[in-house]
N, C-alpha and C positions, 0 to 999 in steps of 0.2 A: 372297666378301666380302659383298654385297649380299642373300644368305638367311642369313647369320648375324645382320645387321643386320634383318631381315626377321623374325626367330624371334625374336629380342631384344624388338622394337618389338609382336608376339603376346602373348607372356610379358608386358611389362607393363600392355600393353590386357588382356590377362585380368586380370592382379592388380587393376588399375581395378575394373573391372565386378566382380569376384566378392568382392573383398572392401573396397573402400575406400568406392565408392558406397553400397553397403547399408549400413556404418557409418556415412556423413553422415546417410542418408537416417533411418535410426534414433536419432540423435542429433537431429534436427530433430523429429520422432515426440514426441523425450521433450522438447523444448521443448515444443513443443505440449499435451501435458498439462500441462507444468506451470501455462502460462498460465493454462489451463483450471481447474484447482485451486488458484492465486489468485485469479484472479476470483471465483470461487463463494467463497471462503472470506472475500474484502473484500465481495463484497455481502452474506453473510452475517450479517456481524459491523456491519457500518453498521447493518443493515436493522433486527438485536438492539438496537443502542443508541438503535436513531431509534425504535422501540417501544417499547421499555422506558423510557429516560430515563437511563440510567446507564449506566456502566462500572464492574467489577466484576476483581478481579485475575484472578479464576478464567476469566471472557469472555477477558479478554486473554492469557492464558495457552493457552487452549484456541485462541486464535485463531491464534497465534503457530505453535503447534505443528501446525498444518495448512498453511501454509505451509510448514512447512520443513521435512515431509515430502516435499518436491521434490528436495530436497538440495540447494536455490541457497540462500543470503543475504540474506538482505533489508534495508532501509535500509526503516521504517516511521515516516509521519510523520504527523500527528493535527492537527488545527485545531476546535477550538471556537468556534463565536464566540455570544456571548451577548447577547441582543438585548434594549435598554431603552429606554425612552421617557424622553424629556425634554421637560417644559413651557417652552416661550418665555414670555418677560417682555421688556417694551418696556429696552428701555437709556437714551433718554436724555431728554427733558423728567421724564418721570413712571414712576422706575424702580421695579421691582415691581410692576407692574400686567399680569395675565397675557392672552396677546394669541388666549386657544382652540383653541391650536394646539401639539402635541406634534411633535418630530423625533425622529428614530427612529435610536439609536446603538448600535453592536456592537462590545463588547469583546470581543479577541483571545485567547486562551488556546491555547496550544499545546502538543506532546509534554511540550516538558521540565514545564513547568506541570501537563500529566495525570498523568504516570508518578509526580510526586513525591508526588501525591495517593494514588495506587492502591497504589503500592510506596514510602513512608515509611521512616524510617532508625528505625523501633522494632522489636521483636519481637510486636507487636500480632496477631493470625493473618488470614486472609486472609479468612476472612469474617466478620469485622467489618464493623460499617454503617460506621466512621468511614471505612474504605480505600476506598468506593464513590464515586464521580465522579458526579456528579450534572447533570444537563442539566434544562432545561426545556423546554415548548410552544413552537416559535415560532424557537427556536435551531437552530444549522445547526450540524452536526458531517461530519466528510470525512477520509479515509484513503487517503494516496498510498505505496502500494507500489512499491519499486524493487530490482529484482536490483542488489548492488553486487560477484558474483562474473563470471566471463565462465562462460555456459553450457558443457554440453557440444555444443550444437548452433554454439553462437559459434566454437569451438576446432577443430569441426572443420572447418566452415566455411572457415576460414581455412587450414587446412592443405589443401584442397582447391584454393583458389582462390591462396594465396599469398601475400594481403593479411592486412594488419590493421586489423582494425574498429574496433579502438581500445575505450573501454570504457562505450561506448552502452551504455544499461539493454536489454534484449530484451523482459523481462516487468517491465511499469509501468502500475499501474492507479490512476485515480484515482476517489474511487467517496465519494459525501454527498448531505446532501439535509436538510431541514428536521425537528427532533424532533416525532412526532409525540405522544405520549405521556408522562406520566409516572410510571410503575409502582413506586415505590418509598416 
């Protein structure tokens, strides 16, 4: 009874080892690139618009499509903020009287706010100058990537270990920086 149980408990330490670990370990593999290929493809595409000054459908198309050459999902989320100066003036004995001192304010602009610009409900074509997104000097733009499917490294992860990770992002990158440029 005890070498039955004994070739039993072989047999599945072999199946382990020869074929279920090599597929974690290969499925983690392909995590890892993909991260690798998001990254480079968000600093990429920052790095084009913090240079250039705009967003272009063609940029964002092309960007799109290198990420999801991973075969994950993404949740892609854009923040502009557009930076102005405003002059102070005294408030109250002597209103309107300007006191040589600017505060420095940033208007918010976000995906839905980008997309509607780039991608418009006309038949306009896509290189049009009107569909171009426009930034200036001095404005901050930022792009947060997030996996919204469960990897193949997440899936098997868990068939491995038994657990559920639940649906923590794996590959999420946040990636901005100041417009330097304006090319258009």
């Amino acid at each position: 009874m005890s070498n039955a149980i004994s070739k039993f408990a072989a047999v599945l330490l072999a199946v382990v080892v020869m074929y279920i670990y090599p597929a974690a370990e290969a499925s983690q593999r392909q995590d890892d690139l993909s991260r690798i290929v998001v990254y480079n493809a968000v600093t990429q595409f920052v790095d084009a618009v913090r240079n250039k000054g705009y967003i272009s459908p063609v940029m964002y198309e092309q960007f799109l499509e290198e990420i999801q050459a991973t075969g994950n999902e993404f949740d892609v989320q854009m923040e502009h903020l557009h930076k102005k100066y405003h002059p102070e003036y005294t408030d109250a004995a002597d209103p309107g009287t300007f006191q040589n001192k600017f505060s420095t304010v940033y208007d918010g602009y976000y995906t839905s706010d980008i997309m509607d610009h780039i991608f418009p409900n006309t038949t306009v074509p896509k290189d049009d100058e009107s569909r171009v997104y426009k930034l200036m000097v001095g404005d901050f733009f930022k792009v947060t990537v997030k996996n919204v499917n469960r990897t193949a490294g997440t899936v098997m992860f868990d068939f491995v270990t038994g657990a559920l990770t639940g649906e923590a992002a794996v590959i999420a990158f946040p990636y901005g920086g100041m417009v330097l440029n304006e090319d258009y």
